[in-house]
MOPAC internal coordinates of N, CA, C and O (Angstrom, degrees):
PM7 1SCF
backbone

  N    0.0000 0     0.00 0     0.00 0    0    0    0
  C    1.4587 1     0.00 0     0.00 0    1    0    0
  C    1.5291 1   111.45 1     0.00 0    2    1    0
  O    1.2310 1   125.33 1   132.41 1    3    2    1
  N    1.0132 1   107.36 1   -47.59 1    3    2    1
  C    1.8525 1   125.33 1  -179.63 1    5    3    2
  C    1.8502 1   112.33 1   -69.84 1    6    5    3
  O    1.2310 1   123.89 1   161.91 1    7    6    5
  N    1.4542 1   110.15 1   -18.09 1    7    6    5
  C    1.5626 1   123.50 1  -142.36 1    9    7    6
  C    1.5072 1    70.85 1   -69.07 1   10    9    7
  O    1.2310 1    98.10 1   106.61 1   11   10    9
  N    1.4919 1   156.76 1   -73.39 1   11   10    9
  C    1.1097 1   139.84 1  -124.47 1   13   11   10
  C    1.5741 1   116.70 1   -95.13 1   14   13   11
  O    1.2310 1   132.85 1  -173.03 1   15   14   13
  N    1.2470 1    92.79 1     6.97 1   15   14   13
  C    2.2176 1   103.94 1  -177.99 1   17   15   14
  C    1.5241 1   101.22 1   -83.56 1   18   17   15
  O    1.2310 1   115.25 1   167.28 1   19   18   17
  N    1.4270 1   126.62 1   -12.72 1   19   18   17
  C    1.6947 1   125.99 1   173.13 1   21   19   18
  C    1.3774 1    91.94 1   -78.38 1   22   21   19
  O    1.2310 1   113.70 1   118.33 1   23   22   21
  N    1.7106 1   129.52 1   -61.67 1   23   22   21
  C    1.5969 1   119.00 1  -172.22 1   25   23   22
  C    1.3515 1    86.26 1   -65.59 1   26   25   23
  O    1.2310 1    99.04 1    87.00 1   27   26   25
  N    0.9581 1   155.30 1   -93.00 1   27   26   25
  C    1.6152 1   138.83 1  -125.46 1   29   27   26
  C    2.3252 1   114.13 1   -53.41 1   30   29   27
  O    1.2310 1   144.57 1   143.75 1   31   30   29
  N    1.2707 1    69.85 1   -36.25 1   31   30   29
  C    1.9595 1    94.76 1   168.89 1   33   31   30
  C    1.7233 1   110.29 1   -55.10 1   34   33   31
  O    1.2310 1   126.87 1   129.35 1   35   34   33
  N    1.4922 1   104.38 1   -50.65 1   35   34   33
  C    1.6582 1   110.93 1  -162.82 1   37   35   34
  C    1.4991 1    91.99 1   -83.16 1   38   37   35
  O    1.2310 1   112.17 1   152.31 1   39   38   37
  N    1.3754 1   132.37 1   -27.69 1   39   38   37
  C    1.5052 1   140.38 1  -173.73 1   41   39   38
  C    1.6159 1   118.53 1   -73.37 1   42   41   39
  O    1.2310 1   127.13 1   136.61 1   43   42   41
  N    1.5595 1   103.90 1   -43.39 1   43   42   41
  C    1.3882 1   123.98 1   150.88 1   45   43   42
  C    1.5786 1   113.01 1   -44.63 1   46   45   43
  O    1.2310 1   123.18 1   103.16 1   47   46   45
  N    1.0912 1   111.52 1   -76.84 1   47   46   45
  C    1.8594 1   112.12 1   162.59 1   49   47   46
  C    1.4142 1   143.60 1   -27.44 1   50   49   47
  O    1.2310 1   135.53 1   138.23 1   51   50   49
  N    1.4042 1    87.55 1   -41.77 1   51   50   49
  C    1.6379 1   101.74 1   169.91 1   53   51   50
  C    1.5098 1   118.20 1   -97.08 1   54   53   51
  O    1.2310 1   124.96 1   166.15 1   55   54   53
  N    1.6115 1   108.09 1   -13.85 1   55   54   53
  C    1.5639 1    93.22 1   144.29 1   57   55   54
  C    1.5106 1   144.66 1   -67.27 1   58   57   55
  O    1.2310 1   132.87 1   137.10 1   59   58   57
  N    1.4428 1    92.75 1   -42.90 1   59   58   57
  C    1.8254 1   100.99 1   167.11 1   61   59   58
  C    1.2899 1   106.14 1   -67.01 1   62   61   59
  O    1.2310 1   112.39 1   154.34 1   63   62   61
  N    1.3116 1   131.97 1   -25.66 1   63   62   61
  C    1.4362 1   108.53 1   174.56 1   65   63   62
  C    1.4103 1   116.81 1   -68.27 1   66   65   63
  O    1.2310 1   123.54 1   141.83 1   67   66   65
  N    1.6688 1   110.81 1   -38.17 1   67   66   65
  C    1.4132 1   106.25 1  -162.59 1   69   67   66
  C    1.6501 1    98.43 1   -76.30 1   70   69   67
  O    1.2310 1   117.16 1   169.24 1   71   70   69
  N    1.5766 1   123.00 1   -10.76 1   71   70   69
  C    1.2874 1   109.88 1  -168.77 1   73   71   70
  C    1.5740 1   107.93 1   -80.91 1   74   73   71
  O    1.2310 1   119.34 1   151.19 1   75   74   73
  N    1.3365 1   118.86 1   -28.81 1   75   74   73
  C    1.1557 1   152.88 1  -151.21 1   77   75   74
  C    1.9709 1    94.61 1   -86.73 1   78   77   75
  O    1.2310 1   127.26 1   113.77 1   79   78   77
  N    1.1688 1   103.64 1   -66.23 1   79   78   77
  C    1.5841 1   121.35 1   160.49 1   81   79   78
  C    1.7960 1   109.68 1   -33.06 1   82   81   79
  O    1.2310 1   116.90 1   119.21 1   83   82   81
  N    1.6998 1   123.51 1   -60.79 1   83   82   81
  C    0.8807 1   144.74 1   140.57 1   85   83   82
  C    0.9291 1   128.67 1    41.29 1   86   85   83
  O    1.2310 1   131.51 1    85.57 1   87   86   85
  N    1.6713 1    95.38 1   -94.43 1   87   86   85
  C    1.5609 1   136.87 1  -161.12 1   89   87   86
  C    1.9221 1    91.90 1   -92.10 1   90   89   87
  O    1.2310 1   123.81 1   127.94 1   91   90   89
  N    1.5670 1   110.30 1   -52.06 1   91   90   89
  C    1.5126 1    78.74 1   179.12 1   93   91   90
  C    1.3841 1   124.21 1   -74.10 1   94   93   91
  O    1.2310 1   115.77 1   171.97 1   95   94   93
  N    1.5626 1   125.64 1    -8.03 1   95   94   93
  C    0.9859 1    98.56 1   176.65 1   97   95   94
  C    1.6709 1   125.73 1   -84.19 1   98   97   95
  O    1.2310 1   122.96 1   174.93 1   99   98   97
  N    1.3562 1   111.93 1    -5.07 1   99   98   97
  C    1.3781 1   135.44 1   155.41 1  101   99   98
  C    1.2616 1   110.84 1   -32.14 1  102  101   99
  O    1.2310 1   128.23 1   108.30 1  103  102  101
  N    1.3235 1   101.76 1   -71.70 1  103  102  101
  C    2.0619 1   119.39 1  -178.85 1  105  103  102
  C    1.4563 1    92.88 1   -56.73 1  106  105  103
  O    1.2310 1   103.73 1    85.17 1  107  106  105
  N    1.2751 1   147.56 1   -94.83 1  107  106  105
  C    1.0399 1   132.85 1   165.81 1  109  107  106
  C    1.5024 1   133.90 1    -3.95 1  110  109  107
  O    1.2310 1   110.51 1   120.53 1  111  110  109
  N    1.4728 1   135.44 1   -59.47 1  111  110  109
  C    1.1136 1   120.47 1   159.97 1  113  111  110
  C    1.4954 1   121.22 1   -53.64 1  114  113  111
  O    1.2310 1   118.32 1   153.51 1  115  114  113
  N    1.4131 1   120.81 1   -26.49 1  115  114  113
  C    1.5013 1   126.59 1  -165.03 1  117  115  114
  C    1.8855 1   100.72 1   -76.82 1  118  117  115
  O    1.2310 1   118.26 1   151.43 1  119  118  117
  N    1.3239 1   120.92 1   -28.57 1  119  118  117
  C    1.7730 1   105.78 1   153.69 1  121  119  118
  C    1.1179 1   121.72 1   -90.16 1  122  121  119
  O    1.2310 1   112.09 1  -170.91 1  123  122  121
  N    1.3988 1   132.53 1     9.09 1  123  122  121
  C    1.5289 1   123.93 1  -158.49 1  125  123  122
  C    0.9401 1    97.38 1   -74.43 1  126  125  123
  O    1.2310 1   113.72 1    11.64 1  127  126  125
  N    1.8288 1   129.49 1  -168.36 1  127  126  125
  C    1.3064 1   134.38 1  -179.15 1  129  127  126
  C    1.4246 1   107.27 1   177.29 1  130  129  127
  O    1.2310 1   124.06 1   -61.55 1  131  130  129
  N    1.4793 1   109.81 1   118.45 1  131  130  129
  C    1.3865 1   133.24 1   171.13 1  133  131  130
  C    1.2867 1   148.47 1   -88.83 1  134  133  131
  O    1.2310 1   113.35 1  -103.53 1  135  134  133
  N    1.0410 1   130.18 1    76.47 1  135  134  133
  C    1.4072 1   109.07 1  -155.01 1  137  135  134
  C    1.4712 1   104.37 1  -109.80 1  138  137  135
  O    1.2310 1   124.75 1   -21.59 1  139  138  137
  N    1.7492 1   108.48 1   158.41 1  139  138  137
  C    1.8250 1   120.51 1   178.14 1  141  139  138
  C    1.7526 1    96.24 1  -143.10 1  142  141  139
  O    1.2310 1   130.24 1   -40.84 1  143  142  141
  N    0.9213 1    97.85 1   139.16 1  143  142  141
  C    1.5547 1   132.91 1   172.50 1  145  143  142
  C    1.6636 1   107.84 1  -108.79 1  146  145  143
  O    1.2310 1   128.45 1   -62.73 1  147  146  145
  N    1.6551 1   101.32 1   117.27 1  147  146  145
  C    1.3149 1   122.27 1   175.18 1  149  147  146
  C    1.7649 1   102.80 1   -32.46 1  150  149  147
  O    1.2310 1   127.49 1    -6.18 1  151  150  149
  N    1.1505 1   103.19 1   173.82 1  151  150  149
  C    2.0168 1   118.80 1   167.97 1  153  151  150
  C    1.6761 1    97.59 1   -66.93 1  154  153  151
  O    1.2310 1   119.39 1   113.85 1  155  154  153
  N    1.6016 1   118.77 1   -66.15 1  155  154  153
  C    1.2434 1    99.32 1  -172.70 1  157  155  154
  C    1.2231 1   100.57 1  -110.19 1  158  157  155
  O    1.2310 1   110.90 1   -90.35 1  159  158  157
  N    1.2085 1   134.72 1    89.65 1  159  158  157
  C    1.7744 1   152.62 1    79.47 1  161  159  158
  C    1.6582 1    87.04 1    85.68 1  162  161  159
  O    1.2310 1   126.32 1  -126.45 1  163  162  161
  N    1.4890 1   105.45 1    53.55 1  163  162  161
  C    1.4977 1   121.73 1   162.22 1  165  163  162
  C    1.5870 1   122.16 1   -93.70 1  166  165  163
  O    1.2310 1   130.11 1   131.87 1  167  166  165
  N    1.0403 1    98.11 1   -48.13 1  167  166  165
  C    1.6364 1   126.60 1  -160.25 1  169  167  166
  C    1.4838 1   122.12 1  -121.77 1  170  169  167
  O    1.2310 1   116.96 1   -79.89 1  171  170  169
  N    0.9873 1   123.39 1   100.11 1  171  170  169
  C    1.5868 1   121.16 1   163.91 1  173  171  170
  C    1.5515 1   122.09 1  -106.23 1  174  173  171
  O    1.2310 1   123.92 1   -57.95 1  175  174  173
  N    1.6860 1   110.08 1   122.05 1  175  174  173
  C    1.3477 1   122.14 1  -160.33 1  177  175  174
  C    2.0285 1   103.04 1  -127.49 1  178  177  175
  O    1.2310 1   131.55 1   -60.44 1  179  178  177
  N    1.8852 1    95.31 1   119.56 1  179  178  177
  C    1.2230 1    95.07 1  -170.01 1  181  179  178
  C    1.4768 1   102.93 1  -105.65 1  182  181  179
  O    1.2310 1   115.52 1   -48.35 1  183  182  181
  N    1.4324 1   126.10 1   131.65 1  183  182  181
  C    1.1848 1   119.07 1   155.88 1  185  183  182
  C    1.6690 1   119.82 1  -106.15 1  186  185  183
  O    1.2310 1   129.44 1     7.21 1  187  186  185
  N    1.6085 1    99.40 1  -172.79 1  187  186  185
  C    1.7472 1   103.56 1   178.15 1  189  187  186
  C    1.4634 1    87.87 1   -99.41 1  190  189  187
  O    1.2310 1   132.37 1    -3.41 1  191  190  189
  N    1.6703 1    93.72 1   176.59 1  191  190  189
  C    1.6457 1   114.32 1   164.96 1  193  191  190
  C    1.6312 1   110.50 1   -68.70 1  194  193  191
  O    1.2310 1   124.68 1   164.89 1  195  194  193
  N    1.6157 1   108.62 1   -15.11 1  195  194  193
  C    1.2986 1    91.60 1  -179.24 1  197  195  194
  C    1.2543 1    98.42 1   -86.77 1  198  197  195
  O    1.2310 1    98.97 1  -145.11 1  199  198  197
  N    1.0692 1   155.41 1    34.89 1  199  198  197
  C    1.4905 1   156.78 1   140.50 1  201  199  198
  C    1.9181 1    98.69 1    95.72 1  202  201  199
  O    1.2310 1   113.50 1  -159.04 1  203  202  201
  N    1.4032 1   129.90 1    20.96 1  203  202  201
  C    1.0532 1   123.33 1   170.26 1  205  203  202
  C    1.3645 1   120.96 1  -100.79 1  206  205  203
  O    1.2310 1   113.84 1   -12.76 1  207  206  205
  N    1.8427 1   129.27 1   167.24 1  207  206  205
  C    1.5160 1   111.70 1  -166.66 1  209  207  206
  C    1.1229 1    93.63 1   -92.81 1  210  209  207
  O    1.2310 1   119.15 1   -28.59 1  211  210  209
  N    1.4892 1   119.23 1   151.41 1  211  210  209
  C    1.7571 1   119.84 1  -178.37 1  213  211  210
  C    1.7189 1   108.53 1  -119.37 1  214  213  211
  O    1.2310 1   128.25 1   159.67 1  215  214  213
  N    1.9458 1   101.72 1   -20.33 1  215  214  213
  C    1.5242 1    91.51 1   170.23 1  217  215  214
  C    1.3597 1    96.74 1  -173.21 1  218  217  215
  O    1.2310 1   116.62 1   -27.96 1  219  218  217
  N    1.6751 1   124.02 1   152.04 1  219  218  217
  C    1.6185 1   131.14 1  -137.95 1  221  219  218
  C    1.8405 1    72.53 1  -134.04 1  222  221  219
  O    1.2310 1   108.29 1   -19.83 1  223  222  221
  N    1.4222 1   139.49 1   160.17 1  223  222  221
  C    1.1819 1   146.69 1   156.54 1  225  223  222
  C    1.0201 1   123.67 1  -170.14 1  226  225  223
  O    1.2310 1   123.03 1   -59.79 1  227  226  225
  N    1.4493 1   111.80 1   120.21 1  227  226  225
  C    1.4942 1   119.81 1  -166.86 1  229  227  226
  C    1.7140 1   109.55 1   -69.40 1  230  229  227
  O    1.2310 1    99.29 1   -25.98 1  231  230  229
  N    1.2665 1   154.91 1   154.02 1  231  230  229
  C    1.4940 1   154.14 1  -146.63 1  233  231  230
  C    1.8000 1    89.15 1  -127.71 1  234  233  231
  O    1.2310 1   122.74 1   125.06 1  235  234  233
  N    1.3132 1   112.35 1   -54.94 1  235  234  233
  C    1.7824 1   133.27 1  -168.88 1  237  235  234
  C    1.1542 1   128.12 1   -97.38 1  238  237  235
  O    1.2310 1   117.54 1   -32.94 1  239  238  237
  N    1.2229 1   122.29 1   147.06 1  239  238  237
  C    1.5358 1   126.78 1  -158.78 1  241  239  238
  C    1.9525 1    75.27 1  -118.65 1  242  241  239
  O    1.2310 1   112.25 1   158.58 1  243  242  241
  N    1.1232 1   132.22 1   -21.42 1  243  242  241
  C    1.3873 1   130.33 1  -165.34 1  245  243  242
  C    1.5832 1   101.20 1   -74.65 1  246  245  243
  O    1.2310 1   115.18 1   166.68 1  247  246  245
  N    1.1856 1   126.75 1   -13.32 1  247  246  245
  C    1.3999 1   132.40 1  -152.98 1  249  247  246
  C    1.9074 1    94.56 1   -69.03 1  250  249  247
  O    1.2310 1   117.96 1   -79.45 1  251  250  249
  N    1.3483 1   121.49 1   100.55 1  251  250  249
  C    1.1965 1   118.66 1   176.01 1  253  251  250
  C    1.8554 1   133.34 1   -62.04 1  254  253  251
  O    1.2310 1   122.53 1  -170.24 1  255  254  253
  N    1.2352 1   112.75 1     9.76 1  255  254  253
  C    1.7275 1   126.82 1   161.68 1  257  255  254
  C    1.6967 1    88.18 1    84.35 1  258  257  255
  O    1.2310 1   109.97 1  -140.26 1  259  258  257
  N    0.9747 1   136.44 1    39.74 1  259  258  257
  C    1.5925 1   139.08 1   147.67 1  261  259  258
  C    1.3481 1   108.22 1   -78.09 1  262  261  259
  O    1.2310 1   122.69 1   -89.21 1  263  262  261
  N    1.1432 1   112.45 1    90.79 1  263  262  261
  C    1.2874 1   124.74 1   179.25 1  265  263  262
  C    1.8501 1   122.17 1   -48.47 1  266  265  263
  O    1.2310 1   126.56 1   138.41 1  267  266  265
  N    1.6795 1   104.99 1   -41.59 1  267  266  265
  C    1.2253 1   112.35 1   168.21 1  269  267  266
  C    1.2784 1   113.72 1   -61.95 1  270  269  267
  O    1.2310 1   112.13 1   133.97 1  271  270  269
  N    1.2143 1   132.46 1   -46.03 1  271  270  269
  C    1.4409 1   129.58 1  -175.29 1  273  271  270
  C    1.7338 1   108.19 1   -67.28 1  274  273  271
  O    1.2310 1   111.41 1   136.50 1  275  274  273
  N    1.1286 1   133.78 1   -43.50 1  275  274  273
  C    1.5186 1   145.54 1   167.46 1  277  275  274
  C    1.2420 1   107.53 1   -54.58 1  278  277  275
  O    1.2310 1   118.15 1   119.87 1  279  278  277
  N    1.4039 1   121.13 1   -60.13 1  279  278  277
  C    1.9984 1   100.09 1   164.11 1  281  279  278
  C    0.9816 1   138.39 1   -27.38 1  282  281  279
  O    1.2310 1   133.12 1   131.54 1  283  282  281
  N    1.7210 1    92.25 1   -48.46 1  283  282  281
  C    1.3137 1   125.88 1  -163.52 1  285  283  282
  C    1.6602 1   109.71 1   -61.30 1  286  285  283
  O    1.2310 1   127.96 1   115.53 1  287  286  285
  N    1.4958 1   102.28 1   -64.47 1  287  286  285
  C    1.4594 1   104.97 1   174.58 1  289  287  286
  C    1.5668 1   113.29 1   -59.95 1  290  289  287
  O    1.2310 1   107.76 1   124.27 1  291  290  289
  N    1.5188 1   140.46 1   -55.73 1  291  290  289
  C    1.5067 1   145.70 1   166.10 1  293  291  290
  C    1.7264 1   100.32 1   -22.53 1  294  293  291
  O    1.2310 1   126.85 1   119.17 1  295  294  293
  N    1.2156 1   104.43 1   -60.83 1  295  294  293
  C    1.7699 1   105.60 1  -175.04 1  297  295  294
  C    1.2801 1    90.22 1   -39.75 1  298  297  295
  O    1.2310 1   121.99 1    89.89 1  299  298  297
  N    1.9040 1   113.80 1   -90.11 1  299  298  297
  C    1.3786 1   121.96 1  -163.84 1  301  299  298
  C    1.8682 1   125.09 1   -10.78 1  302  301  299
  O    1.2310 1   133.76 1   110.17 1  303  302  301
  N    1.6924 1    91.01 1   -69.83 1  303  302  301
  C    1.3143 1   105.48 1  -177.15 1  305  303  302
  C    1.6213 1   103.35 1   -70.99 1  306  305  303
  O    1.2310 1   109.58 1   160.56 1  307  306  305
  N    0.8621 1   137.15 1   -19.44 1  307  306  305
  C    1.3938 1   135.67 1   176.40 1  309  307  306
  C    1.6777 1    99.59 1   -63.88 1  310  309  307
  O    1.2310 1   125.72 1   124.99 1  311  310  309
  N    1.2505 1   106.61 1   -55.01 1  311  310  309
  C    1.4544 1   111.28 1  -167.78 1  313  311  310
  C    1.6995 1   115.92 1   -81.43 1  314  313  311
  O    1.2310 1   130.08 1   165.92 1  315  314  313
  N    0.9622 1    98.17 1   -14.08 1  315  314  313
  C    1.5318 1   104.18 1   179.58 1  317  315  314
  C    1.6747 1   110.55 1   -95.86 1  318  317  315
  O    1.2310 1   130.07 1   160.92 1  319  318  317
  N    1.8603 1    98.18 1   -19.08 1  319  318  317
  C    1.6186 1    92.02 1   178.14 1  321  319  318
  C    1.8980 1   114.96 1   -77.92 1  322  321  319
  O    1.2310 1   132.14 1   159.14 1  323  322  321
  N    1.4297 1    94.16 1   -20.86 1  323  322  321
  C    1.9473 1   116.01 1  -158.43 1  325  323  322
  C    1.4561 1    80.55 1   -80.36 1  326  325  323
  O    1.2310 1   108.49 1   126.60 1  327  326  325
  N    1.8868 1   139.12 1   -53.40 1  327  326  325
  C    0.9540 1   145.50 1   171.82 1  329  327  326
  C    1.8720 1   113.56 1   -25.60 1  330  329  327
  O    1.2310 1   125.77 1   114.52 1  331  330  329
  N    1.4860 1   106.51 1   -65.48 1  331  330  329
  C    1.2424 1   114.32 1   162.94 1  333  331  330
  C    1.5316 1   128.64 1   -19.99 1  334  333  331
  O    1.2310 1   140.98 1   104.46 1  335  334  333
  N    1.7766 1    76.89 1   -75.54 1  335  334  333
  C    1.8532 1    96.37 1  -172.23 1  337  335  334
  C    1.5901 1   112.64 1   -52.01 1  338  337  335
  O    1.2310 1   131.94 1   145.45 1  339  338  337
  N    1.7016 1    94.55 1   -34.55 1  339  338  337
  C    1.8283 1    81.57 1  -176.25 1  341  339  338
  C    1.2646 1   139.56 1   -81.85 1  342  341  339
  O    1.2310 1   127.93 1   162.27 1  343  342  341
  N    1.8096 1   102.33 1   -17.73 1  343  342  341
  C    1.3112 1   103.57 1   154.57 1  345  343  342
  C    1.1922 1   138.98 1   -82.07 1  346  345  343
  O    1.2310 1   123.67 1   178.15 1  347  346  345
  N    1.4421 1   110.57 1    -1.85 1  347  346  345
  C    1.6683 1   124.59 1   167.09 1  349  347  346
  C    1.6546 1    96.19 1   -63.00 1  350  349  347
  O    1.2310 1   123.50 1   122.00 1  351  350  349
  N    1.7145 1   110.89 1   -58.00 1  351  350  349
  C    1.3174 1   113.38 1  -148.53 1  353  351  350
  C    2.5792 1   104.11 1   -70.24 1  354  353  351
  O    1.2310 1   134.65 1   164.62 1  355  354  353
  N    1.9957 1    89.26 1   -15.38 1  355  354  353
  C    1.3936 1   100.25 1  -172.39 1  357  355  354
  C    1.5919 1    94.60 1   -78.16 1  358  357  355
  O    1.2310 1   111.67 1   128.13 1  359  358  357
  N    1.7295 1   133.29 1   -51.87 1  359  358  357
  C    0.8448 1   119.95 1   151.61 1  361  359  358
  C    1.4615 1   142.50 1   -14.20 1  362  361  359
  O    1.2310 1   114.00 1   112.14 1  363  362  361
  N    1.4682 1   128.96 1   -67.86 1  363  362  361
  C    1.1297 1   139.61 1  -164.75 1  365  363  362
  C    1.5744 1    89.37 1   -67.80 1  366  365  363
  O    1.2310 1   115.68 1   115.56 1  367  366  365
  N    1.7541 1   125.81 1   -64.44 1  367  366  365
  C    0.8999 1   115.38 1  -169.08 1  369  367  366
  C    1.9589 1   129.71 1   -43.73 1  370  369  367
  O    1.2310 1   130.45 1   136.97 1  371  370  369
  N    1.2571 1    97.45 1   -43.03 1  371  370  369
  C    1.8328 1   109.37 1   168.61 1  373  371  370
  C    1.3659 1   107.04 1   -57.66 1  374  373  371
  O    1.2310 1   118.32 1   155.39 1  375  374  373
  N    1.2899 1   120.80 1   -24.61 1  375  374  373
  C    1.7860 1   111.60 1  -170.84 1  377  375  374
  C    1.5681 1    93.66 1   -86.23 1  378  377  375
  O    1.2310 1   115.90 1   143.36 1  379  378  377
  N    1.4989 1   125.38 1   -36.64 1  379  378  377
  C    1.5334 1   124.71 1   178.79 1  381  379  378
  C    1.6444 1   109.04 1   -55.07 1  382  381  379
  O    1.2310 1   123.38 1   122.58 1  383  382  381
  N    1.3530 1   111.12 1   -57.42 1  383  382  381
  C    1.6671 1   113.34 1  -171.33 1  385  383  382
  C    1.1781 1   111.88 1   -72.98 1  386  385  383
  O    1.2310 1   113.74 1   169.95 1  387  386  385
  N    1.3624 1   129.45 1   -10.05 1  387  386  385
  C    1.2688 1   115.21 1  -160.88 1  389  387  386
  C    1.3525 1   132.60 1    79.14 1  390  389  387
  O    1.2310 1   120.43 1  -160.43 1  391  390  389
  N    1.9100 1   116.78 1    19.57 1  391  390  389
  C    0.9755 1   125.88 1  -147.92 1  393  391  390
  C    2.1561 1   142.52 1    71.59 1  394  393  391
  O    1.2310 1   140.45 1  -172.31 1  395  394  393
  N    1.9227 1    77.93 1     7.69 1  395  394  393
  C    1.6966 1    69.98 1  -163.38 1  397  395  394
  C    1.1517 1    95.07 1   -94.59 1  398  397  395
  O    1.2310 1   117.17 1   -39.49 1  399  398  397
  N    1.7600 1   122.98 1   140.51 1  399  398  397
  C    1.3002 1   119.03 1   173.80 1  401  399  398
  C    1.1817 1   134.68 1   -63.83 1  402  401  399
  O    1.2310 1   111.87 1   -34.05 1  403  402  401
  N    0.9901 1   132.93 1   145.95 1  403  402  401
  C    1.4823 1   127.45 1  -171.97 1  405  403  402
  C    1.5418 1   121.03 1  -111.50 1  406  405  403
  O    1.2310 1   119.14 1  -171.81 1  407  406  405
  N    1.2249 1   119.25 1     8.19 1  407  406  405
  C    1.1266 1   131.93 1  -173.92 1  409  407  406
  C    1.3344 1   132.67 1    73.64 1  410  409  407
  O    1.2310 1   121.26 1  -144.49 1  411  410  409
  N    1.7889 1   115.20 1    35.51 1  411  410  409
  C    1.3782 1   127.44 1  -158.12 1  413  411  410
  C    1.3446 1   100.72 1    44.77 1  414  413  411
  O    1.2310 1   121.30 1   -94.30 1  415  414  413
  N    1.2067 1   115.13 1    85.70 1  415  414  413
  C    1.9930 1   129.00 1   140.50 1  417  415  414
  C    1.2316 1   110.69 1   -63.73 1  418  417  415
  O    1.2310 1   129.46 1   131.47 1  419  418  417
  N    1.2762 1    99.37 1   -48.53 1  419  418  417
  C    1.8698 1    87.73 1  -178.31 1  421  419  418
  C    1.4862 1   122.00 1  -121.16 1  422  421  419
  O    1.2310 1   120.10 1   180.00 1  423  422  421

């Protein structure tokens, strides 16, 4: 009758750990830093793990002031840097659970 209050006990445990686990890896994502560089090696765009941009940098002095094309690349590397961060941050999370999904937390 009692046999299942030790698993429910060790299950309890491994929640505070993973919550506990959590938070540092929180602090941890909150200095990380990502960066992606456009295809042609215009633009380098750094974000955090918290998925925000932390710094935009032009690579070329050749960049002719076509504004459409300069979006163009900023998007890319913007999106390819946030791309980064989230599978670092999807990573870290699977090494916390043990693989168990969590239902996109982050």
């Amino acid at each position: 009758m009692f046999g299942n209050l030790g698993d429910l006990a060790k299950l309890m445990q491994q929640a505070k750990d993973i919550k506990k686990n959590m938070a540092k890896m929180r602090e941890e994502l909150a200095v990380a830093r990502y960066s992606a560089i456009d295809a042609n090696n215009l633009v380098r765009v750094t974000v955090s793990g918290e998925f925000t941009v932390t710094e935009v940098e032009l690579l070329s002095n050749n960049l002719d002031g076509d504004a459409r094309m300069l979006t163009k690349v900023i998007q890319e590397a913007t999106n390819n840097a946030l791309y980064a961060a989230r599978n670092a941050a999807a990573e870290k999370m699977k090494e916390l659970t043990g693989g168990v999904d969590l239902g996109g937390l982050l």
